[in-house]
C-alpha positions as a Markdown table, in Angstrom:
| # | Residue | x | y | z |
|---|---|---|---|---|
| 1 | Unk | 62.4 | 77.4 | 138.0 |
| 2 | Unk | 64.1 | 79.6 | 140.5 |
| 3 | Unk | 62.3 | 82.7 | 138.3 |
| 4 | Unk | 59.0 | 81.0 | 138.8 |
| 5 | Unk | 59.5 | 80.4 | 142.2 |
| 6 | Unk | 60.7 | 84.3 | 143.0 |
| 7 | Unk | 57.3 | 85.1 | 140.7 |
| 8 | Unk | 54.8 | 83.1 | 142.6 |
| 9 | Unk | 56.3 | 84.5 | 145.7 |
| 10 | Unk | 55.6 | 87.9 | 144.5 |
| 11 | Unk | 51.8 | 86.9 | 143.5 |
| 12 | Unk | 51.1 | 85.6 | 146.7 |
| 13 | Unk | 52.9 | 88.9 | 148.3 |
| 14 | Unk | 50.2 | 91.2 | 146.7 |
| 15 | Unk | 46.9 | 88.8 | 147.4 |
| 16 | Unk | 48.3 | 88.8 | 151.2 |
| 17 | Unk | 48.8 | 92.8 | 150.8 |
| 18 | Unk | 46.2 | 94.9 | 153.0 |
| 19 | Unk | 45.2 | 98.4 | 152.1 |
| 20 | Unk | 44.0 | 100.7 | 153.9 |
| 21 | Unk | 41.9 | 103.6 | 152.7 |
| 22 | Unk | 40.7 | 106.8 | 155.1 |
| 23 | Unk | 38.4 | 109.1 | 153.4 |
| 24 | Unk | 38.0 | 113.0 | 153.8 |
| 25 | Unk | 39.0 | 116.0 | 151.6 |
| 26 | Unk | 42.4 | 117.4 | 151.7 |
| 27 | Unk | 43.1 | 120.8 | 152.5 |
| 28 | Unk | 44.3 | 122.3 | 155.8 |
| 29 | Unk | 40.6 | 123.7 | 155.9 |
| 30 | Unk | 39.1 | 119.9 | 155.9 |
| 31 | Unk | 41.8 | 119.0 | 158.1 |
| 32 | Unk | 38.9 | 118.8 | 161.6 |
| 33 | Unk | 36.0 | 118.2 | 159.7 |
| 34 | Unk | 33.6 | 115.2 | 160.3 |
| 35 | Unk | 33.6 | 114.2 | 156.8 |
| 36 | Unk | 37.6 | 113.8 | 157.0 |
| 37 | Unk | 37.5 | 111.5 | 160.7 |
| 38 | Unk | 38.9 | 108.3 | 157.6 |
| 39 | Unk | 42.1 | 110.4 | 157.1 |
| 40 | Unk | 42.6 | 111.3 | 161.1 |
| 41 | Unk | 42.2 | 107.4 | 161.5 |
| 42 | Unk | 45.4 | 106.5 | 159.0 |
| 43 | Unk | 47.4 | 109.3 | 160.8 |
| 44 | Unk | 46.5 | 107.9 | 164.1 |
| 45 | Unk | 47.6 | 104.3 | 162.5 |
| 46 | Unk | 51.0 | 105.5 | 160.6 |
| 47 | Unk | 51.8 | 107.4 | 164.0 |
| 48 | Unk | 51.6 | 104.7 | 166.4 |
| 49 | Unk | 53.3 | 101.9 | 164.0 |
| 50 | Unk | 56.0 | 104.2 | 163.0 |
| 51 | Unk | 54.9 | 104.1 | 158.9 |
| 52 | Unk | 57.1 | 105.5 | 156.7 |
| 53 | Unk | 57.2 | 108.7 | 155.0 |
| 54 | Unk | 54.0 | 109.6 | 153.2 |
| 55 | Unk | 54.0 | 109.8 | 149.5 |
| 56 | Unk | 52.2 | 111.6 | 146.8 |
| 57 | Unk | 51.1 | 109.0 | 144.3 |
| 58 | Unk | 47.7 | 107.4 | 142.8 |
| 59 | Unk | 46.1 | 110.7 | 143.3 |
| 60 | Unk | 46.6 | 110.3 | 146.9 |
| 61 | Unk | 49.0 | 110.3 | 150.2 |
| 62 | Unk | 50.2 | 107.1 | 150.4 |
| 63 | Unk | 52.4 | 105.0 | 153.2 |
| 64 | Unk | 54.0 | 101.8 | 153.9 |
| 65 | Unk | 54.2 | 99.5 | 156.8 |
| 66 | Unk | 53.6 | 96.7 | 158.9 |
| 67 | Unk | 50.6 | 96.0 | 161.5 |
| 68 | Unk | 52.6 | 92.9 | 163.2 |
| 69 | Unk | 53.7 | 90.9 | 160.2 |
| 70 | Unk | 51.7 | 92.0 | 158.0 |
| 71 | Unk | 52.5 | 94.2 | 154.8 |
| 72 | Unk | 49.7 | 97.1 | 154.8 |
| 73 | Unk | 49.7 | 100.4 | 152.6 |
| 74 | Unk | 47.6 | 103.3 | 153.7 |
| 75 | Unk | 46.0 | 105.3 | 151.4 |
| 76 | Unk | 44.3 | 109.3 | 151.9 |
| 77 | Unk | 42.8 | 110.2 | 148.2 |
| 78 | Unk | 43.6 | 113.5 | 146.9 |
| 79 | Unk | 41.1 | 113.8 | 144.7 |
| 80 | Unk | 38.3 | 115.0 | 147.4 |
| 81 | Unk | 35.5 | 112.7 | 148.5 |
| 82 | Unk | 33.2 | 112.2 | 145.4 |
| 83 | Unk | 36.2 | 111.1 | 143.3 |
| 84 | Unk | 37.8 | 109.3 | 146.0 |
| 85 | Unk | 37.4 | 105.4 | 143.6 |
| 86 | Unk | 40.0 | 106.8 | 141.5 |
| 87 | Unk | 43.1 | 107.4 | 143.7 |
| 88 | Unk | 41.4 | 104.0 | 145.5 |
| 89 | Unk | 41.3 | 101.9 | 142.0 |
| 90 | Unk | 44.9 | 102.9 | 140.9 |
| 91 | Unk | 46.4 | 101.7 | 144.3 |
| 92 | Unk | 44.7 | 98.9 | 144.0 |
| 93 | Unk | 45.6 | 98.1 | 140.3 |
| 94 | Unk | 49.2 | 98.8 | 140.2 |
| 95 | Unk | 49.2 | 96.3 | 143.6 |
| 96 | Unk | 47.3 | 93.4 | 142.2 |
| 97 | Unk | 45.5 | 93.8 | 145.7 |
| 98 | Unk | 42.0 | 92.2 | 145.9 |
| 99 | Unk | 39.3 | 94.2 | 147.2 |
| 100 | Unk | 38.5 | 91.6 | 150.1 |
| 101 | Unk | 41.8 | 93.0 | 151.2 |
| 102 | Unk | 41.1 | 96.2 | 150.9 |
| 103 | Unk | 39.6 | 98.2 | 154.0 |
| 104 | Unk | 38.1 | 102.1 | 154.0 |
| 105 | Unk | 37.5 | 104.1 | 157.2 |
| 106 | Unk | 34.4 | 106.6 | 156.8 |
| 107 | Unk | 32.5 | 108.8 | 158.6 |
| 108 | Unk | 28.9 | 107.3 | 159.0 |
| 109 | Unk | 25.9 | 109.8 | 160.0 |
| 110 | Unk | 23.7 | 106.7 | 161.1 |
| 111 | Unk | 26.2 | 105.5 | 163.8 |
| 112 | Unk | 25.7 | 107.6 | 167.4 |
| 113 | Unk | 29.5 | 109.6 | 167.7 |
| 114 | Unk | 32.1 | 107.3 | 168.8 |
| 115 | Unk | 30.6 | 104.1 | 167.7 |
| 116 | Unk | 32.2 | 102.4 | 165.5 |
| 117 | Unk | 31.3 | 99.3 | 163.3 |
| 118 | Unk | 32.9 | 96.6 | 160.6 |
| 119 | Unk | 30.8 | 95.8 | 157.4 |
| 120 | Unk | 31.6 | 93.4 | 154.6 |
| 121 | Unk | 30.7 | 94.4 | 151.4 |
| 122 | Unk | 27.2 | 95.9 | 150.5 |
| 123 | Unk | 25.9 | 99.0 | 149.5 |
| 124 | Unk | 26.5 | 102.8 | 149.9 |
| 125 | Unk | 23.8 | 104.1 | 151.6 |
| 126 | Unk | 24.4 | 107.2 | 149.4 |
| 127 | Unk | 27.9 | 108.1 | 150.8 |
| 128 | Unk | 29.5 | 109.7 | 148.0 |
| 129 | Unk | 33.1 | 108.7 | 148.9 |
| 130 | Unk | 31.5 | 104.8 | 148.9 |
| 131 | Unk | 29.8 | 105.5 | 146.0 |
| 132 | Unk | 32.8 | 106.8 | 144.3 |
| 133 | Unk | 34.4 | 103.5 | 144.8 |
| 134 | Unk | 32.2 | 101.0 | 144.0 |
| 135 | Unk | 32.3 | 102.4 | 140.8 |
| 136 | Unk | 36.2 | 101.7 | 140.3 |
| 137 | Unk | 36.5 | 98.7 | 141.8 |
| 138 | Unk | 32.9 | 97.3 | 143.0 |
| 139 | Unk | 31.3 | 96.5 | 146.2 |
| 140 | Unk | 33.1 | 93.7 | 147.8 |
| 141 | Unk | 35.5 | 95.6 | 149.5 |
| 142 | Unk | 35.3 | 96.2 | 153.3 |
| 143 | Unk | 34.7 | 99.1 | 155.5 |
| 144 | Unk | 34.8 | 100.5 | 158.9 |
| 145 | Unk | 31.9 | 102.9 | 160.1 |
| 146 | Unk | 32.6 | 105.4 | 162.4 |
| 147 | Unk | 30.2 | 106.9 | 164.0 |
| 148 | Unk | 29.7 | 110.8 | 163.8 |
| 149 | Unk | 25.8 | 111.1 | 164.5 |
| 150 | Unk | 23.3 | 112.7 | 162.3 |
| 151 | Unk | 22.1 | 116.3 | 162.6 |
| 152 | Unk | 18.7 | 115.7 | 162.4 |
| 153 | Unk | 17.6 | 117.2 | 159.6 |
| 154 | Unk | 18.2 | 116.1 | 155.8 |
| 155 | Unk | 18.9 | 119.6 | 154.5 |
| 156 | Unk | 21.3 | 120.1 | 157.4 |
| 157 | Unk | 23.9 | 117.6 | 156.2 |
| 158 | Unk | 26.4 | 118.9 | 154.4 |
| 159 | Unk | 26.7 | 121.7 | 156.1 |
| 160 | Unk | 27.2 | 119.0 | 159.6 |
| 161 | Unk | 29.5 | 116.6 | 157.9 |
| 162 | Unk | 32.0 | 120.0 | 156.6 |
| 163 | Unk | 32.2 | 121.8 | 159.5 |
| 164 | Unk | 34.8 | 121.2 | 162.6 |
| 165 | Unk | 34.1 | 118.2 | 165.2 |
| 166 | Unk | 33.3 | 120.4 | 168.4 |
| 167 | Unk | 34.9 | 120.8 | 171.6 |
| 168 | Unk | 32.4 | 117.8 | 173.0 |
| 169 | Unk | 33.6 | 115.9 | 170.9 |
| 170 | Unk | 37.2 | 115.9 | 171.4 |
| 171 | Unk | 37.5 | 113.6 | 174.1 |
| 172 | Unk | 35.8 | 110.5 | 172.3 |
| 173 | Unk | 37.4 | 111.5 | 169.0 |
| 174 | Unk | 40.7 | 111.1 | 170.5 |
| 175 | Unk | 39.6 | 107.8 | 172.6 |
| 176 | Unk | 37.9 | 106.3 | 169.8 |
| 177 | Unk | 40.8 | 106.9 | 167.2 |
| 178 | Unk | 43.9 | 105.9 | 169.5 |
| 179 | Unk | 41.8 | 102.5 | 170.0 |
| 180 | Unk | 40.9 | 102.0 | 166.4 |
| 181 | Unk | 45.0 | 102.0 | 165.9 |
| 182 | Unk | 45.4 | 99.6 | 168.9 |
| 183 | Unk | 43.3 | 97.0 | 167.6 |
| 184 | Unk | 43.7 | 97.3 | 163.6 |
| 185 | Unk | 46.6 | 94.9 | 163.9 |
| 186 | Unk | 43.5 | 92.5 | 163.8 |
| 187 | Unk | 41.8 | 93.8 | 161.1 |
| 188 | Unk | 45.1 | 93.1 | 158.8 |
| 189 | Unk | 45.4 | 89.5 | 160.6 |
| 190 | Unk | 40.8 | 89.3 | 158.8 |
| 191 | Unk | 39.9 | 89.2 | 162.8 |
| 192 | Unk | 37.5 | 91.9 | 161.9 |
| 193 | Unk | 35.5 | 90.3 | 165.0 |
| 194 | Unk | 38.6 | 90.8 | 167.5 |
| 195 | Unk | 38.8 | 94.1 | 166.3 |
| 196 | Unk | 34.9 | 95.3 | 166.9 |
| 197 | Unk | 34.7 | 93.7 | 170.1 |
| 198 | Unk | 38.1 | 95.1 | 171.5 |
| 199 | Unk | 37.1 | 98.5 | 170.6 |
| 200 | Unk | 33.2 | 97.8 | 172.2 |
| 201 | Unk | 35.0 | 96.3 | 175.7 |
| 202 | Unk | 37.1 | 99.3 | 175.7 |
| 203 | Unk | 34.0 | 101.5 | 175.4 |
| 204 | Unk | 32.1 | 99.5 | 177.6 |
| 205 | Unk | 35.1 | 100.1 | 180.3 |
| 206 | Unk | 35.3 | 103.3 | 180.1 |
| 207 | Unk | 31.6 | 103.9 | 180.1 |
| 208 | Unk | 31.4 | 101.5 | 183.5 |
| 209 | Unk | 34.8 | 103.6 | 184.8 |
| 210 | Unk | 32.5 | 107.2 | 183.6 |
| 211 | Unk | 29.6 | 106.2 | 186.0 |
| 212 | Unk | 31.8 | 104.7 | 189.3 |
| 213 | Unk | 33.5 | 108.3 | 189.5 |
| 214 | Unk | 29.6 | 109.8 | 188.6 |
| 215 | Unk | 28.9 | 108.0 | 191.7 |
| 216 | Unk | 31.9 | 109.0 | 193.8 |
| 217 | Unk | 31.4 | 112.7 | 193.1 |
| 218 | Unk | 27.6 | 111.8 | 193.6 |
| 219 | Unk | 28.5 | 110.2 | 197.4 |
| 220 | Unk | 31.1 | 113.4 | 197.8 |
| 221 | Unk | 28.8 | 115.9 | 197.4 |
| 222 | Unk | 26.2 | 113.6 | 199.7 |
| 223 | Unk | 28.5 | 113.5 | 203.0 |
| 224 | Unk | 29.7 | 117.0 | 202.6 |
| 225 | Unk | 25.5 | 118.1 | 202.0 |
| 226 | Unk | 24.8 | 115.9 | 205.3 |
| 227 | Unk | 27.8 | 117.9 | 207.0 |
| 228 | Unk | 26.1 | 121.3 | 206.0 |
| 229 | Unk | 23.1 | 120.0 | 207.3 |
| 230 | Unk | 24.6 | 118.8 | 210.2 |
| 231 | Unk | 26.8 | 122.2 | 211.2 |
| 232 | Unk | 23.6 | 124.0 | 210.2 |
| 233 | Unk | 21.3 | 122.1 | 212.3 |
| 234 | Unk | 23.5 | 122.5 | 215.3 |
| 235 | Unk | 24.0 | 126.7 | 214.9 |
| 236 | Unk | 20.1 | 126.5 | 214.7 |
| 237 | Unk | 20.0 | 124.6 | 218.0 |
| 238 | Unk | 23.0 | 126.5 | 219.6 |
| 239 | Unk | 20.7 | 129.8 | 218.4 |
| 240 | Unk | 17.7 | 128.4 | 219.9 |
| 241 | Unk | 19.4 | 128.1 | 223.4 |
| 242 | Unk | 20.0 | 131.5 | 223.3 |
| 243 | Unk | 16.4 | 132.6 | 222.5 |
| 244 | Unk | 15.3 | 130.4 | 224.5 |
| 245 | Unk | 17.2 | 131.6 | 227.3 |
| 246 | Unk | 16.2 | 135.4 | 226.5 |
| 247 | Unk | 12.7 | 134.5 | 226.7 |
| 248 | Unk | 13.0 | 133.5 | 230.0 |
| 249 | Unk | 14.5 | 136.5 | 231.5 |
């Protein structure tokens, strides 16, 4: 019994197991693209939760640790983006981990930069990295979109999604990935809900704190324009004594 007991313990061990999957290409010359914001997501999370030592195994980097209580792997896929299924499907095989547990981070071009969003199950909407995975271990996994914009243009999107995020972009990137690692502790509690609307209130807070110092600089350069004015106004009447007084002589 005691064998049967340490065995059931183990079963329900792996169905409570989270894994997390960031997707991007590996390669030091990926390493800023767009397409690769999944993997700069599961740095940001093994950083601040002090994950151990990454690993190469299941055609992938992969690291263990806990978010709160909770036993969660992360997992980067070596394999580049349109294989990414099959680093994704021998994690999750060896594991025993059910793809309701599983969560992937991707870019998303239909998503304004810096949003981000949680979706359960679905489609692919022609991501290749989702598309990739589906095919190992189906749809009903979960997945985080994060927002990178679209360039416009249909023929212009592989080019977008492979080249650097630019300097404008740095400031949100870093926002929006430090706050994604804050909150994932709810994601691997299934609050997906907590998660999306601690990361929208923290947007919405720094949008509202954005537009109070827009308006302070705004009433800055108001007073000193009125006190311009004002020094103006007064050489032009100190100036028009004089003439004034000229005239008259």
């Amino acid at each position: 019994m005691p064998y049967v007991d340490s065995e059931q313990e183990i079963v329900l061990l792996k169905e409570k197991m989270k894994l997390f999957v960031g997707l991007g290409n590996p390669g030091q010359q990926y390493q800023m693209n767009r397409h690769n914001i999944g993997f700069m997501v599961l740095d940001e999370i093994s950083n601040t939760h002090s994950f151990g030592p990454w690993r190469s195994k299941f055609s992938g980097q992969f690291s263990e640790g806990l978010l709160g209580k909770q036993k969660t792997l992360l997992l980067k896929p070596s394999t580049f983006m349109n294989l990414s299924g099959q680093s994704v499907g021998e994690l999750s095989r060896f594991y025993k981990i059910d793809p309701k547990n599983i969560i992937v981070f991707h870019d998303e071009l239909d998503l304004a930069p810096g949003k981000c969003r949680f979706k359960s199950g679905g489609g692919h909407a022609g991501h290749n990295g989702l598309k990739s995975i589906h095919s190992h271990i189906g749809e009903n996994y979960q997945r985080v979109r994060l927002g990178i914009g679209h360039p416009g243009q249909k023929d212009l999107v592989s080019k977008y999604v492979l080249n650097n995020f630019s300097d404008e972009d740095q400031q949100w990137l870093r926002e929006l990935l430090a706050k994604i690692s804050e909150s994932c502790i709810h994601l691997a509690n299934n609050m997906p809900d907590k998660f999306t609307n601690q990361i929208a209130s923290a947007i919405e807070n720094k949008k509202g704190a954005d537009e109070k110092s827009n308006e302070i600089k705004v009433e800055k350069t108001s007073i000193k324009n009125n006190f311009n004015q004002d020094i103006n106004e007064e050489q032009k009447s100190t100036l028009q004594k004089l003439l004034d007084k000229f005239n008259r002589k």
